[in-house]
C-alpha positions, -999 to 999 in steps of 0.1 A, spaced: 96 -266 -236 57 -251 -239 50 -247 -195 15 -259 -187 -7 -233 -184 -20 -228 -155 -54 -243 -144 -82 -210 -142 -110 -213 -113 -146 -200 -128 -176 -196 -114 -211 -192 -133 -239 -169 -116 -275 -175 -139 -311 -164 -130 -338 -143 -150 -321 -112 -134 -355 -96 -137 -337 -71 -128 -303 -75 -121 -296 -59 -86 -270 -50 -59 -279 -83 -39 -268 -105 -72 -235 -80 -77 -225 -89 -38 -232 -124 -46 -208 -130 -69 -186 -104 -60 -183 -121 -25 -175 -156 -45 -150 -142 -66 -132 -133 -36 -138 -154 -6 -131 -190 -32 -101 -174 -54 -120 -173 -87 -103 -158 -120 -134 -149 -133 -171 -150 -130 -194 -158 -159 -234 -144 -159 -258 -165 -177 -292 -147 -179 -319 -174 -186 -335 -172 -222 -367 -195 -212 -365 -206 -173 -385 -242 -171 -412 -247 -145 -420 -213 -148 -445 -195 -168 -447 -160 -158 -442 -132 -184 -405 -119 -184 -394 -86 -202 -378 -96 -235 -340 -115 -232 -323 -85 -247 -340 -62 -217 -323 -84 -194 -289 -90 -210 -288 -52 -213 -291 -47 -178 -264 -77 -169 -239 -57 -194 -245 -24 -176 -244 -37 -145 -210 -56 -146 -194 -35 -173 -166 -16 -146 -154 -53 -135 -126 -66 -148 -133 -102 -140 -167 -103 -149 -183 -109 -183 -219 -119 -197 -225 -150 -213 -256 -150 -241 -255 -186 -249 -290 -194 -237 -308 -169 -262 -286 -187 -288 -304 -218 -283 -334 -203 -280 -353 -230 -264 -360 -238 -226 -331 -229 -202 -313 -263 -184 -286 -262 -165 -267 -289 -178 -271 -278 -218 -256 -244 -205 -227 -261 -187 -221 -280 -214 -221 -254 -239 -197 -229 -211 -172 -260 -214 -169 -258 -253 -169 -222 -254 -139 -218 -228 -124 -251 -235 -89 -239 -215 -88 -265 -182 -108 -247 -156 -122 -258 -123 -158 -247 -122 -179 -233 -94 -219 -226 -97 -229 -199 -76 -261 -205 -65 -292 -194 -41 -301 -220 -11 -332 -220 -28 -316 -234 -60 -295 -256 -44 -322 -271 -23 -339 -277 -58 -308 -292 -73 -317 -331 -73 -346 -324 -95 -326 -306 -121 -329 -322 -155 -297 -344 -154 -289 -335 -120 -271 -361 -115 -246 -358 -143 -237 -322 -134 -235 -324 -97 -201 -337 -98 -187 -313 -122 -185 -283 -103 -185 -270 -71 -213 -254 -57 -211 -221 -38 -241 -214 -16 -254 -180 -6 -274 -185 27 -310 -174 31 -321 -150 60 -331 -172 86 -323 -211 92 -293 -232 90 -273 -235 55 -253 -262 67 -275 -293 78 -295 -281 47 -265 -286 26 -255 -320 42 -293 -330 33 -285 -326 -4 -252 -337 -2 -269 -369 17 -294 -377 -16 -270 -373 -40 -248 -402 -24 -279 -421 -24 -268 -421 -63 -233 -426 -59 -228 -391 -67 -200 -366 -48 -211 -335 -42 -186 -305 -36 -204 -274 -20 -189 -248 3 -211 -218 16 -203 -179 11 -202 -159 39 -225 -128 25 -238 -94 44 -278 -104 44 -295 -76 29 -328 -76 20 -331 -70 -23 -346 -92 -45 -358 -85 -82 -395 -86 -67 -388 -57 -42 -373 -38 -74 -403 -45 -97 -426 -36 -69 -408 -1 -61 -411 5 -101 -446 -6 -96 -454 22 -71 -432 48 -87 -406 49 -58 -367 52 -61 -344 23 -71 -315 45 -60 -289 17 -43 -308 -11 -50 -296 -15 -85 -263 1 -100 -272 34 -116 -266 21 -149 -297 -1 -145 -318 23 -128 -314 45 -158 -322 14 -184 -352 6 -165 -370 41 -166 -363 48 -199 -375 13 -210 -400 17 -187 -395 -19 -180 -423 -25 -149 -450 2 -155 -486 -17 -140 -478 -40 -117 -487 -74 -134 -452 -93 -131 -458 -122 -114 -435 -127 -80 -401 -146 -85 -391 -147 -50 -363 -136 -31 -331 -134 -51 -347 -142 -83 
């Protein structure tokens, strides 16, 4: 008699990573254990939509995600976006993740508030809502919760169920935009990206003059 095997609990963390930092490593660190996750998958984005600032080239980035997760056992990289090699959507890249780890898995998307908040306009939205559960860091100030019930609110205007819990996470103040800027002015990136990175980034000199245009916090 073959036993079922049993049913494996992912979560996927995407973004530019533009540069990978501590703040996205705590992120999905702090998922992996607070929500019982087997393993966490990182997406960097080949071609984000809506946005049309210049990013350093894909292989820069995915690089810097290899460095930077490379001493975790349950984290791996995932370069399915650059594959496709056309604009980065959400529910292409789910729907490729499903194919390409086809054993029965419960997903979880571990996501910004930002992102979240942005989640109804997604490009089919609606179809991968209901797929996975969404884990949602908190911003700085204001409350994650009534936010949350908001979005959870429009999507039952669709006769959609959401599924969202929020991750308790140590707010610390790194984003990929304080990163470029300290490049920028020539100042240390000591502990706000893993050494590995660091190193990548100065000998790529990867943010020399300043022109980058801001992502925002957590970008």
């Amino acid at each position: 008699m073959i036993e079922n095997s049993p049913i494996r609990r992912i979560g996927i963390i995407g973004g530019t990573f533009n540069p990978v930092h501590l703040g996205h490593l705590l992120l999905a660190e702090s998922a992996l254990d607070q929500f019982g996750l087997d393993q966490v998958i990182w997406v960097p984005t080949y071609r984000p939509p809506h946005k049309n600032q210049p990013l350093p080239a894909f292989a820069h980035r995915w690089e810097m995600v290899q460095w930077a997760i490379a001493d975790h056992p349950q984290f791996i990289a995932s370069n399915i976006e650059q594959k496709r090699r056309t604009t980065s959507y959400a529910n292409e890249t789910f729907a490729e993740l499903k194919t390409t780890f086809p054993e029965a898995a419960h997903w979880h998307w571990i996501v910004g508030l930002d992102a979240f908040q942005s989640l109804p306009a997604w490009r089919n939205s609606t179809e991968l809502a209901p797929q996975c559960t969404w884990l949602v860091a908190p911003r700085k100030h204001g409350s994650i919760e009534q936010i949350c019930l908001g979005i959870e609110r429009e999507f039952a205007t669709k006769s959609v169920q959401l599924r969202w819990h929020t991750i308790k996470l140590p707010q610390i103040n790194i984003s990929s935009s304080l990163i470029r800027r300290q490049c920028q002015l020539g100042r240390s990136l000591r502990y706000l990206v893993p050494e590995s990175v660091r190193v990548y980034i100065s000998t790529n000199n990867l943010y020399p003059d300043g022109k980058s245009e801001e992502l925002g916090v957590g970008n």
